[in-house]
C-alpha positions in Angstrom: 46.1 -62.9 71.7 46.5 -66.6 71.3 43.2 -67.1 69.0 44.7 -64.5 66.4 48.3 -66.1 66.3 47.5 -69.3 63.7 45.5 -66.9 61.8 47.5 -64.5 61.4 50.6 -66.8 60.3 48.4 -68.9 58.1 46.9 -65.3 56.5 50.4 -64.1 56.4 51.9 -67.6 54.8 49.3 -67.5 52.0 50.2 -63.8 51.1 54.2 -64.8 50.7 52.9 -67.5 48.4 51.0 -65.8 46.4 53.3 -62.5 46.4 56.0 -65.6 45.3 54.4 -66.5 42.3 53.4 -62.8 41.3 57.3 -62.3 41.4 58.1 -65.8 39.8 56.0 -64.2 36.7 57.9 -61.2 36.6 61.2 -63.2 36.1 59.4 -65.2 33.2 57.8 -62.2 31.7 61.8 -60.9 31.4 62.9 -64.2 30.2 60.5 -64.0 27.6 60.7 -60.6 26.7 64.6 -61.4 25.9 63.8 -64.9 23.8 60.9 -63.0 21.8 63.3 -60.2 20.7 66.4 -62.7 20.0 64.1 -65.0 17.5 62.2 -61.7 15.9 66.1 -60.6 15.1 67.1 -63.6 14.1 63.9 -64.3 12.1 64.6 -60.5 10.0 68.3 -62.3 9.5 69.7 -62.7 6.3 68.8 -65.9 4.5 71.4 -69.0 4.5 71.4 -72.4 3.4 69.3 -75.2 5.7 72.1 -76.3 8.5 72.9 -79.8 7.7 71.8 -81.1 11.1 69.5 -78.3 12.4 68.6 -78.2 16.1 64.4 -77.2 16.8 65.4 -74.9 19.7 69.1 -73.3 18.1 67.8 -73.1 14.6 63.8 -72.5 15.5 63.2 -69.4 13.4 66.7 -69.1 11.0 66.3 -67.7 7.4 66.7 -69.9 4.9 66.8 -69.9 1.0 66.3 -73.3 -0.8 66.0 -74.0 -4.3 65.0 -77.3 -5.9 61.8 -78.5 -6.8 58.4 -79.4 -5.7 57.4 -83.2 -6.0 53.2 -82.8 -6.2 52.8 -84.2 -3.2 51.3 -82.3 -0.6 48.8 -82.2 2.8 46.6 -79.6 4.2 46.5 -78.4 7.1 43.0 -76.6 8.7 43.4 -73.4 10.0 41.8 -69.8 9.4 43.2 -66.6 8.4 41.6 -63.0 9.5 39.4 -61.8 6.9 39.3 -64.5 5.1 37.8 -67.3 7.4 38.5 -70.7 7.6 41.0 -72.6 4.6 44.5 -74.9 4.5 47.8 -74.2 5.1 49.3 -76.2 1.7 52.2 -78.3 3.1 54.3 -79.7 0.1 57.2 -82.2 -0.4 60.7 -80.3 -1.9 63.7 -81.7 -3.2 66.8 -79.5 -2.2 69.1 -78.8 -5.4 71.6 -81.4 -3.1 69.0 -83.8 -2.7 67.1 -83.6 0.8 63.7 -84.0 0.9 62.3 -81.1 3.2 58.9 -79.5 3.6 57.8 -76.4 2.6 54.2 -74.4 4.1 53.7 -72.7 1.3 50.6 -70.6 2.9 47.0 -70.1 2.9 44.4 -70.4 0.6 40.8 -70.3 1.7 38.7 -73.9 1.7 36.6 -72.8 -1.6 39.8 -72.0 -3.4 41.1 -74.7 -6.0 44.9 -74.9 -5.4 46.6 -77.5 -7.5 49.7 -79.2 -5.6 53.1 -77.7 -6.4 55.5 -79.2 -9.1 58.3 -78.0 -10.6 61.4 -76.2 -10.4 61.3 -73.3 -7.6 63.2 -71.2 -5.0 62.2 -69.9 -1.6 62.7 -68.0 1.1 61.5 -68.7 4.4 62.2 -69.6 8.2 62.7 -72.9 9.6 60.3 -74.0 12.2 58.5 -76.4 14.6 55.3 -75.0 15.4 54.1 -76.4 19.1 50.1 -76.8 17.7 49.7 -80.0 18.9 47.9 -81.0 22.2 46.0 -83.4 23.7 43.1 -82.6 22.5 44.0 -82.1 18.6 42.4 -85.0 16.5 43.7 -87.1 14.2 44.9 -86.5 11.1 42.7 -87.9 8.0 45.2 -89.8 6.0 43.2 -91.0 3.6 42.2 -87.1 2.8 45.9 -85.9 3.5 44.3 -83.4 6.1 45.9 -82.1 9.6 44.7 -80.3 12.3 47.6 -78.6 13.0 51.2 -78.6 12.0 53.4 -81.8 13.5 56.3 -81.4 12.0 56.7 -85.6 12.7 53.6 -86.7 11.7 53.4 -84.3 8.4 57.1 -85.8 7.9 56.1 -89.4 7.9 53.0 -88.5 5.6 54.8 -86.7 3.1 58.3 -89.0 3.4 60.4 -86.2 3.9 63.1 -85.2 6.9 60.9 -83.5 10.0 62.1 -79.9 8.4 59.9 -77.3 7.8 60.1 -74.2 6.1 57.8 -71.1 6.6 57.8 -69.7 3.1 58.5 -65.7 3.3 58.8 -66.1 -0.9 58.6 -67.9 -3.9 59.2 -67.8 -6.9 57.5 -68.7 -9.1 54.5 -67.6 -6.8 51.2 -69.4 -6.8 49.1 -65.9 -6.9 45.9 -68.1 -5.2 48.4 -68.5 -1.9 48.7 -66.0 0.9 52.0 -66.6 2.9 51.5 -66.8 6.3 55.3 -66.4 7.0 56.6 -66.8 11.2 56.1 -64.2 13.3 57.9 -64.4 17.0 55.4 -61.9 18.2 52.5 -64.1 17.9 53.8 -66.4 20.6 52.1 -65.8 23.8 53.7 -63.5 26.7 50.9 -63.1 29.1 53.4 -63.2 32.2 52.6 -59.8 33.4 48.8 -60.1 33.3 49.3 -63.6 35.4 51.5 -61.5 37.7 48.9 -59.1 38.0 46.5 -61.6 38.7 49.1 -62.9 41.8 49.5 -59.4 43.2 45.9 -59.0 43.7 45.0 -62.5 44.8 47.7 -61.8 47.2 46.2 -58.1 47.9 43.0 -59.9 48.5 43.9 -62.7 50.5 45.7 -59.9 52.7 42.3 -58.2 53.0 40.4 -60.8 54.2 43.2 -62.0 56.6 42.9 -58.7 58.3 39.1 -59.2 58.5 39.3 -62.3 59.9 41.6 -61.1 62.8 39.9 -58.0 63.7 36.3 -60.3 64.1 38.5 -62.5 66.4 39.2 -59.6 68.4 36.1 -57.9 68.4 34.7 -60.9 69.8 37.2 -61.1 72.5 37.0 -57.8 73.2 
């Protein structure tokens, strides 16, 4: 009886961990399930003016409708769309009709397309954001080329002189009929939270299994 009481705490131990973080994932798939449908309402919002000192978690996603112009400059940023393979997000410098200098993704165009940089007089509507591209492994931009890997709202900032503020165009107008808008969409952000919980529940189911295998070996053989 001894010989199958460590075992059996130990097996039993590593089934409450792993039952822990099965139920751990279940509280973040709620969580998540709750922050996804706030920002997908508040991204189908009516339009307002940029907040003069917008916040990247209060404001992430918040309709806005700018008018101004476009200055010509502009970055790209690599990316792909489905169907149409790989191309740029066209990032461009805007001056606000009261004088800040944002930045506007005014969408995709493939990489054969020949998309002149924006100027002039415009309005749009679109969704603040700061996209969370950016890891470890992204590589440098190419300054010289005005090229990005992904969208840093800093970095593209500091290349384009502008405030880090970045709208998701929804609309233009005038439109640029060679751009696709690639507009936000809360739904895109991962929720996998109930396949990792899954995953838990079974390492736990199996860890259980084995546990129970190990013990009845230990007893056969002291039997």
């Amino acid at each position: 009886m001894r010989r199958v009481f460590l075992p059996a705490i130990f097996g039993l131990a590593g089934a409450a961990v792993l039952l822990s973080l099965g139920f751990w994932q279940l509280q973040r798939l709620e969580w998540k399930q709750a922050l996804l449908a706030e920002m997908t309402a508040r991204a189908a919002a009516a339009p307002t003016a940029v907040p003069e000192a917008p916040d990247p978690e209060r404001d992430r996603f918040r309709p806005v409708r700018v008018r101004g112009r476009f200055t010509g400059a502009e970055l790209h940023v690599l990316t792909s769309m489905r169907g149409a393979g790989p191309g740029f997000r066209h990032v461009a410098a805007f001056v606000t009709s009261d004088g800040r200098r944002i930045m506007i993704d005014r969408g995709f165009a493939p990489a054969s397309a020949d998309v002149a940089p924006a100027q002039g007089e415009a309005e749009v509507i679109g969704n603040l954001d700061w996209p969370r591209e950016s890891d470890f492994f992204t590589p440098e931009p190419d300054i010289e080329q005005g090229l990005f890997f992904a969208r840093d709202v800093t970095a593209m900032a500091e290349f384009l002189g502008t405030e880090p503020l970045l709208v998701v165009a929804r609309r233009a107008e005038p439109a640029d009929p060679r751009l696709t808008p690639m507009p936000v969409d809360p739904s895109a952000i991962p929720n996998d939270h109930l396949g990792y919980a899954i995953t838990w529940f079974l390492l736990a189911a199996v860890w259980l299994g084995m546990t129970g295998l190990w013990l009845w070996r230990i007893r056969r053989r002291e039997g």
